[in-house]
C-alpha positions in Angstrom: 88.8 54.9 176.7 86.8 52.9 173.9 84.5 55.3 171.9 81.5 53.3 173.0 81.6 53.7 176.7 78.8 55.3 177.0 79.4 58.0 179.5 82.5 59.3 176.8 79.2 59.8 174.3 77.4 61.2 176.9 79.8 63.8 177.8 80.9 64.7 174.0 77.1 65.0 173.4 77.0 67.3 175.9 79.3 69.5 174.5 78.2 69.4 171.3 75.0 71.0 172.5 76.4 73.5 175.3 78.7 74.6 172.1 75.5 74.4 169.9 73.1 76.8 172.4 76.6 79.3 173.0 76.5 79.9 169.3 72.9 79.8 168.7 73.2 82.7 171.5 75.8 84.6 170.1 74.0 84.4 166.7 70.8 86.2 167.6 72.6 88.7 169.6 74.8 89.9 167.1 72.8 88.8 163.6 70.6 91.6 162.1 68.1 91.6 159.0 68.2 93.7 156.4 64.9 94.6 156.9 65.2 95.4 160.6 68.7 97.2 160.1 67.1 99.4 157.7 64.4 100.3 160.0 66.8 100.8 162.7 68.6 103.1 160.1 65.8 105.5 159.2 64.7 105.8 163.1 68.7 106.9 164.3 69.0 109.2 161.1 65.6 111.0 162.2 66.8 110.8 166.4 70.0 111.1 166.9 72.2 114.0 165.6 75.3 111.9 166.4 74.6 109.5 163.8 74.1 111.4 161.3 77.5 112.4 161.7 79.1 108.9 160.9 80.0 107.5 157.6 78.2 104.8 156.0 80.6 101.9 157.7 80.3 103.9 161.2 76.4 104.1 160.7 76.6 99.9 160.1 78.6 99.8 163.2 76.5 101.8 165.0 73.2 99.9 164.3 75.0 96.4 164.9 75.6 97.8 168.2 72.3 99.0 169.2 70.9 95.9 167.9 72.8 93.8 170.3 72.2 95.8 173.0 68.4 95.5 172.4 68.9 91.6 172.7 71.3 91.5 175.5 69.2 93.8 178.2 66.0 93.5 179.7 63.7 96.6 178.8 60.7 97.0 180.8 57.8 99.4 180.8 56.8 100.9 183.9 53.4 102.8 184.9 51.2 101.3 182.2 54.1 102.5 179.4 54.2 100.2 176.7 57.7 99.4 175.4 57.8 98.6 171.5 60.6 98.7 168.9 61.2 102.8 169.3 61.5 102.6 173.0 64.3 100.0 172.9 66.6 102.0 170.1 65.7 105.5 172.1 67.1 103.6 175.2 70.1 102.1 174.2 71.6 105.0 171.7 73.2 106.6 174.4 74.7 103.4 175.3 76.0 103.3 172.2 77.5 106.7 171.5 79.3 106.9 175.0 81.2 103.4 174.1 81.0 103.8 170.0 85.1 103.9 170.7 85.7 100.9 172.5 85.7 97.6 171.2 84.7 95.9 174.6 81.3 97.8 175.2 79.2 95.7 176.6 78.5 96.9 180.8 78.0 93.5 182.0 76.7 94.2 185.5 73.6 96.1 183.9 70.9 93.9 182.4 67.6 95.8 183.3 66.0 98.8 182.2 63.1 100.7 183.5 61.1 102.9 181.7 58.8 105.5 183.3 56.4 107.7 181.1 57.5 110.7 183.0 59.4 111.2 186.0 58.9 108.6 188.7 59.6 108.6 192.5 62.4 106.6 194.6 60.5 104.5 196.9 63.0 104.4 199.2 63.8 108.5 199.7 59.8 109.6 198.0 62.2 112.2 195.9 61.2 112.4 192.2 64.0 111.4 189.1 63.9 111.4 185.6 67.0 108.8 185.9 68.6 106.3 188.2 71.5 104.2 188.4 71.7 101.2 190.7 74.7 99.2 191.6 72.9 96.2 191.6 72.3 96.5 187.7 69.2 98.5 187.6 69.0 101.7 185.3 65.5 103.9 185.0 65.0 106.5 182.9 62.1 109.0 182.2 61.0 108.4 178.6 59.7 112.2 177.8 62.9 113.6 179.3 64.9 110.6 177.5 63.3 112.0 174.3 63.8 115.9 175.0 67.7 115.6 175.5 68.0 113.9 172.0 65.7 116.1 170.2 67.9 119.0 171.6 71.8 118.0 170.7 73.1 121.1 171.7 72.1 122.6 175.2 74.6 119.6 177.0 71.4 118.4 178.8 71.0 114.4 177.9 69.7 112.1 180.5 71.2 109.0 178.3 74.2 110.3 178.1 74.3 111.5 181.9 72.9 107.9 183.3 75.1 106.4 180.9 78.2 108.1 182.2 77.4 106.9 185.5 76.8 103.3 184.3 80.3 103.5 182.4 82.3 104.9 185.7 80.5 102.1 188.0 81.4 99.5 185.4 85.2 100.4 184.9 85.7 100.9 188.7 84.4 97.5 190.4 85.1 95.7 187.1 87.2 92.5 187.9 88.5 92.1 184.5 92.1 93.2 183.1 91.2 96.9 182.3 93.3 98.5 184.4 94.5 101.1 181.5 90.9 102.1 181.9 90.9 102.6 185.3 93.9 104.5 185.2 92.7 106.8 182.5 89.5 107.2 184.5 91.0 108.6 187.6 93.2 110.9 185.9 89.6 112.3 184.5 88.4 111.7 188.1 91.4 113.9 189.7 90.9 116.8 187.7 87.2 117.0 188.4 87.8 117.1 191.9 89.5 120.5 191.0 86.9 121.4 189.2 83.7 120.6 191.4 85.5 122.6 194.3 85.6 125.9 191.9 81.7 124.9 191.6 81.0 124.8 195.2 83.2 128.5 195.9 80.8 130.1 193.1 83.4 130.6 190.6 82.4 130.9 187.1 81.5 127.9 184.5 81.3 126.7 181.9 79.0 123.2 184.0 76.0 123.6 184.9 76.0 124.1 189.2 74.4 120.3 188.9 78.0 119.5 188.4 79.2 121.0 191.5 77.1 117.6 193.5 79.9 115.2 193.5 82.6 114.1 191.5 80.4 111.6 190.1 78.1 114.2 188.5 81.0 116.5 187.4 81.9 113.3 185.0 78.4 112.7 183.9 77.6 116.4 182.9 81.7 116.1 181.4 80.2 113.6 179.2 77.4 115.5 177.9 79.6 118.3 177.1 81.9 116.4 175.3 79.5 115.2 173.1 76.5 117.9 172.3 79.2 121.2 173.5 82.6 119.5 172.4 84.3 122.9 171.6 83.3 125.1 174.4 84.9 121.5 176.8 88.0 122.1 175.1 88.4 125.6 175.1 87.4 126.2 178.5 89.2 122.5 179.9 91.8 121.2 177.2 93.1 119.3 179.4 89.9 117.7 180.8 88.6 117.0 176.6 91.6 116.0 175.8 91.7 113.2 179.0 88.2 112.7 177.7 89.0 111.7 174.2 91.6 109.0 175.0 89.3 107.3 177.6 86.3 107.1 175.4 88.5 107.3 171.8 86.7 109.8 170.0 87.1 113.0 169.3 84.1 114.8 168.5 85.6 118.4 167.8 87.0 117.2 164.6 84.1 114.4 164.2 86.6 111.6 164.9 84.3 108.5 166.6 86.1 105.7 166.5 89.9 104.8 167.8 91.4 103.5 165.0 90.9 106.9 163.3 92.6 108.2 166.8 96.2 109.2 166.3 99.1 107.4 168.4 
């Protein structure tokens, strides 16, 4: 075909610019300014205990994350709450730290955010929530209980982390892509909380909360907030659980290991 048919230059052109927007897109999602990074910087040093525990390098990584995940979703205020700059890094640092071991970490099938001042009711069942997960890509949170479980990084109580677990299980589960080491992982970590939700139910003793005892899909979410704000009590009381724990999301925060290539083999 001669160069100068003019359907071949309309279809290279074509290309050129679909190639062009793909990279413009990538570009903003993923390109950060000193200026911003820095402010992103001093506001996770002053929130989020779990920063402060990473090196320097971690604590770039971390930022470049959060920063992407602030361009890639769609954050929205709710009841007259007005979301600026600190409302998007508060929401997506629990994303971060749950995936902060993985190198594919973005949860494709969740897009939207809602953001309530306080905590809001279902329209559907009238029962009030500080958080929600739906499967159709929706997550809300409560802003003033989003704040209290990172101002307290101890008690095993964090609403990010607990609607983020949920977001993570839903996303490896119906996920169509090749992660099925994931999967597998995930219901090894999903069999033995089935044990473990049953000894919640009979009224033996724990170390969960009796929140835990709802379903096997709260067991994993209230898991994940003990592995990361009560790490030592989840493995002394369920080594085998943490230690399930720490190869699915490759860290290790008992010995303040966050990131899998620090992970041994």
């Amino acid at each position: 075909m001669p160069v100068s048919d003019p359907f071949f230059i309309l279809a290279v052109a074509f290309m050129v610019g679909v190639t062009f927007m793909a990279v413009r897109a990538t570009y903003r999602l993923f390109h950060i300014s000193e200026s911003q990074a820095r402010a992103m910087h001093r506001f996770y040093r002053f929130h989020s205990a779990y920063y402060g525990k990473l090196d320097e390098e971690l604590q770039q990584r971390f930022v470049k994350r959060a920063f992407s995940f602030t361009k890639s979703l769609k954050i929205v205020g709710r009841m007259g709450l007005r979301v600026n700059q600190s409302v998007k890094y508060l929401v997506v640092a629990a994303m971060v730290q749950l995936t902060f071991g993985l190198d594919n970490y973005f949860m494709k099938n969740f897009r939207t955010v809602f953001v309530y001042p306080n905590s809001f009711r279902n329209p559907h069942t009238g029962n009030m929530h500080d958080g929600e997960v739906h499967p159709d890509g929706l997550i809300s949170f409560s802003l003033k209980k989003l704040i209290k479980g990172f101002r307290n990084s101890t008690d095993a109580i964090n609403l990010g982390l607990h609607e983020m677990a949920h977001v993570f299980m839903h996303s490896i589960l119906t996920s169509k892509a090749n992660n099925s080491q994931l999967k597998d992982l995930l219901n090894e970590v999903l069999a033995l909380s089935e044990v473990e939700v049953t000894k919640i139910k009979e009224g033996q003793p724990h170390i969960f909360r009796p929140y835990a005892g709802e379903s096997v899909n709260e067991f994993f979410a209230v898991a994940v907030e003990h592995f990361f704000e009560k790490p030592q009590g989840l493995q002394s009381n369920l080594p085998l659980l943490y230690g399930k724990l720490t190869i699915l999301l490759n860290q290790d925060p008992v010995r303040n290991i966050f990131y899998l290539s620090e992970l041994p083999s």
